[in-house]
N, C-alpha and C positions, 0 to 999 in steps of 0.2 A: 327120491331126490337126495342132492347132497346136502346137508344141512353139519354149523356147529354147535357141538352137543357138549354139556358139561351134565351132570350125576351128583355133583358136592361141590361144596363151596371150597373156592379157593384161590390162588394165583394163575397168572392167565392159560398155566399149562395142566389145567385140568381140562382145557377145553380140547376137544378132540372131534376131526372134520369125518362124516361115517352116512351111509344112506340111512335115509328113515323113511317112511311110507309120508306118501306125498298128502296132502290135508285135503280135506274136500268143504265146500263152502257149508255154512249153516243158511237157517233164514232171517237176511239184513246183512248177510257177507258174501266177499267175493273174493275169487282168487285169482292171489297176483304171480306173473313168473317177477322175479325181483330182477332189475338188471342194476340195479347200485344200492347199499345202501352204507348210512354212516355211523361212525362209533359216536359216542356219547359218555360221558363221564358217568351218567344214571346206567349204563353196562355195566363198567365195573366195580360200580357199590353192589350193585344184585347178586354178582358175578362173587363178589368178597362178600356179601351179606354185611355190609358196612355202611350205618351204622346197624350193629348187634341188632336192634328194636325193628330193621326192619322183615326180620325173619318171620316177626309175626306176618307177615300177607305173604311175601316170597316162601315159605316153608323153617319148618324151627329147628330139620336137621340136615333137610335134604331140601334144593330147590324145586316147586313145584313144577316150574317153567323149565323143560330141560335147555331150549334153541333161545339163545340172548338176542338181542338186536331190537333199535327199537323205531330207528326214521327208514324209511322204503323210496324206492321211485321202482317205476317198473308197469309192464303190460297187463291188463284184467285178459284172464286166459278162460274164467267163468264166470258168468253173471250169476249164478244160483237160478233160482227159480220164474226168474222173466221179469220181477216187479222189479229187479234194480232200475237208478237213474243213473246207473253205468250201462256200457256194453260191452263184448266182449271185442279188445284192440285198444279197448281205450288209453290210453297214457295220464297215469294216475302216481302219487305221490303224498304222504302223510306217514304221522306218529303213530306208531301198532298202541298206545295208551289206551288200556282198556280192553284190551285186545285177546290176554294171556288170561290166564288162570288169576283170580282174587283181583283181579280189574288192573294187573300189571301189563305193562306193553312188554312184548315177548316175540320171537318167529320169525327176527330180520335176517337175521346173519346166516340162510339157509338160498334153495334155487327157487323155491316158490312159497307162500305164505297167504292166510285166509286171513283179511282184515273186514271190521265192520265198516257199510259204507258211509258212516255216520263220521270219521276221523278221515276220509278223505277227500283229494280234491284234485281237478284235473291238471296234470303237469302242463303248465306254460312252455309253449314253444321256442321261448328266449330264453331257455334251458335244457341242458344236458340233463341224461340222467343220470348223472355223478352231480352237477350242479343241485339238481331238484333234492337228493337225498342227502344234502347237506342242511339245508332248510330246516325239515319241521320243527321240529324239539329246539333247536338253540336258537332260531330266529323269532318263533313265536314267544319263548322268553322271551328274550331281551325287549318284546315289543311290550308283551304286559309287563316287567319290570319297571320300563322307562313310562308306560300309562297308570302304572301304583304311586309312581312318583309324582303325577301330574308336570312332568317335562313341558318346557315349554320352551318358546324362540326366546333368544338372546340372555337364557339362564345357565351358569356355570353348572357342569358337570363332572366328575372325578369316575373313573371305570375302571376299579380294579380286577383286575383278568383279564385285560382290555385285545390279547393273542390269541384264546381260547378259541372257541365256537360262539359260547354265548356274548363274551365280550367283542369279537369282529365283528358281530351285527350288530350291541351296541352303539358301537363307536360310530357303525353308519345311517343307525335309527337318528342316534342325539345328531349327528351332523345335518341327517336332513330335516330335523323340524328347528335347525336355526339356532343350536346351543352351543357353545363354548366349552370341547372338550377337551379333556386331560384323559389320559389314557395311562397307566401302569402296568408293564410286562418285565420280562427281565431282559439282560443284553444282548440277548441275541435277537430280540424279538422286534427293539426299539426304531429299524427303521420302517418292518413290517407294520407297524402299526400306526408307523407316522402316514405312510400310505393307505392308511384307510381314513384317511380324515382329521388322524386327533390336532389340534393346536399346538399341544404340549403333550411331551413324553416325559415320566418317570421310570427311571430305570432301576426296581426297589431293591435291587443287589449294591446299589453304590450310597444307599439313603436310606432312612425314614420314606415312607410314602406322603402321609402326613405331618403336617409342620406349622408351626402359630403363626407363621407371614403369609399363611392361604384358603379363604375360606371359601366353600361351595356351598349353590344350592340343594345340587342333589349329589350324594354319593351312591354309586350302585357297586356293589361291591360282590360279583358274581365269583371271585377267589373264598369268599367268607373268611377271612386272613387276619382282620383288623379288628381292633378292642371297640366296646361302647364308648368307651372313656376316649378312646384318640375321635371317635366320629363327632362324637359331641363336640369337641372341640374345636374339629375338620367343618361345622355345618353353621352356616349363618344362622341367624331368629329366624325362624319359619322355614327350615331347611331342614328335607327329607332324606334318609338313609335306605334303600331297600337292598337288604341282604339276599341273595341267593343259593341256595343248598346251604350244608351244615354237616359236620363229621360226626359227632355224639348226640345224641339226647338232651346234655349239658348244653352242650354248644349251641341248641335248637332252643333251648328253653332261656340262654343267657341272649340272645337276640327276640327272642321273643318276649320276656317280661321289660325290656328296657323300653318299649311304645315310646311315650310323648313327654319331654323335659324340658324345660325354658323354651317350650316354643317349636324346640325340636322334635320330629318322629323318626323313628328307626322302627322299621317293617321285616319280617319275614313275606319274600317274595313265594307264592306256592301257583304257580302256574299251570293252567290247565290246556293239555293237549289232545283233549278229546274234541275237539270243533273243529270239523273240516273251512267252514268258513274264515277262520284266522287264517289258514292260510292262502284263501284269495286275497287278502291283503297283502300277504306276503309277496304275492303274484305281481299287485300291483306295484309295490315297492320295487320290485322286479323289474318289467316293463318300463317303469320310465327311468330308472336308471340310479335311482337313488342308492341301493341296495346290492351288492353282488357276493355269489359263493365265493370264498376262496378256500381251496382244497390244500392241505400240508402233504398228505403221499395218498397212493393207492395201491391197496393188498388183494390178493385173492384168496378166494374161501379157505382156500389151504391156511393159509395165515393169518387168519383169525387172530388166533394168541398173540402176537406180533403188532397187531395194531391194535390191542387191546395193552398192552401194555406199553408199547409210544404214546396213546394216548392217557395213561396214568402216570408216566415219568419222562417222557419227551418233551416237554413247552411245544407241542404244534402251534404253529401258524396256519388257524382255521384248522379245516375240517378232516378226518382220517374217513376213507373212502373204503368200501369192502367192494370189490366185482363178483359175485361169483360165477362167471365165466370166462375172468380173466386167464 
């Protein structure tokens, strides 16, 4: 099969597209032909080994995991050994988390890929499979994010990244449980994002994000961009902060010891996409209509490198899509 392969860490052009011997299933997995899957921002940290510390599980000189990629949609071509509660045709979609080597999701961005049946879940029909593989990983965030924060109807919201992946479901999580959101992208992003829902748009290239004439209940701050010291000030008494990812070590541990002050919390968000079941929720959000993908471009296997790196310096609107049979 064709699959993208990197060797060493580094910038998106260490990744090089080449056959590798196709995977065969173990026992509790199955194997998928992929027909879409999505880039993720958790790519190209693996990809850079960024932050440094996470070398310890990815490898300390060399990647252990050579084939990146981490959301899937696509056809079960082998059920393994007969006990799956899949079968073979099935139309299935999930996070490879857990997947890879040292319990990293790994094996997307290739023609076929063995995932545990434990992280999947069956593709809804009011979905493509470029739709479906935008999902996992950034919709199930942003669901536990905005359930760490205890979100609720008719409480102010603040969504910094609100253009990304995880912030476009955001925006349309807080909109459908009835919250008043503010969304934060830059200019090019600011009508894209009014169209997903938010109230109010910041456009952080012309301003401060935050500012003392506007307080929230909850800020979710999936950019990880903003000081303790502005959030605190940004959050009403009894107003929740959950940050998502982090660059350094520093940076993890400077959002992490800041917890609970006047009232306030400020949380590291660490979401888990090993349960297939999150995403029949997602399904359901789906379905009725609350929730939809929105795709920014689509590359084929060849270019890989290419939407790996739009999605680390481009501002996508939503989701960067890989075919590999495009």
């Amino acid at each position: 099969m064709k699959a993208a392969v990197y060797h060493h860490y580094g910038s998106p052009e260490v990744i090089n597209v080449s056959e590798v011997e196709k995977p065969s299933p173990k026992d509790g997995e199955v194997l998928i032909q992929i027909k879409a899957a999505s880039v993720n921002a958790y790519d190209w940290h693996l990809l850079r080994a960024k932050p440094f510390f996470t070398r310890g599980l990815s490898g300390l000189f060399k990647p252990k995991n050579k084939i990146p990629g981490a959301d899937i949609a696509g056809i079960i071509t082998d059920a393994g050994n007969g006990t799956s509660k899949f079968k073979i045709g099935d139309e299935v979609f999930g996070c490879l988390e857990s997947c890879g080597k040292s319990g990293l999701a790994a094996g997307g961005f290739a023609e076929y890929v063995c995932a545990k049946e434990s992280v999947l879940a069956y593709k809804s029909t009011a979905l493509s499979f470029e739709e479906a593989s935008a999902l996992p990983m950034a919709s199930v965030t942003a669901l536990q994010g905005l359930r760490q924060a205890c979100a609720a109807q008719g409480e102010s919201i603040l969504i910094n990244g609100a253009s990304g992946g995880v912030g476009s479901f955001a925006v349309q999580i807080a909109k459908a449980l009835g919250a008043d959101v503010t969304g934060v992208c830059s200019t090019g992003s600011v009508d894209f994002v009014r169209s997903l829902g938010a109230d109010t748009v910041i456009d952080y290239k012309k301003g401060p994000v935050l500012t003392v004439d506007r307080q929230y209940d909850i800020i979710l701050d999936v950019a990880a961009s903003l000081k303790v010291k502005d959030y605190r000030r940004a959050l009403k008494t009894g107003g929740r902060c959950i940050v998502i990812g982090f660059s350094t070590l520093g940076h993890a541990l400077h959002y992490g010891f800041a917890r609970k002050h006047d009232g306030k919390t400020i949380r590291l968000c660490m979401a888990n996409n090993k349960d297939g079941n999150a995403l029949l929720e997602i399904n359901k959000l789906v379905e009725t209509g609350q929730i939809r993908a929105f795709i920014d471009s689509r590359y084929p296997l060849t270019e890989t490198a290419e939407a790996l790196r739009h999605t680390e310096t481009g501002h996508p609107k939503g989701k960067i899509i890989i075919i590999p049979s495009y």
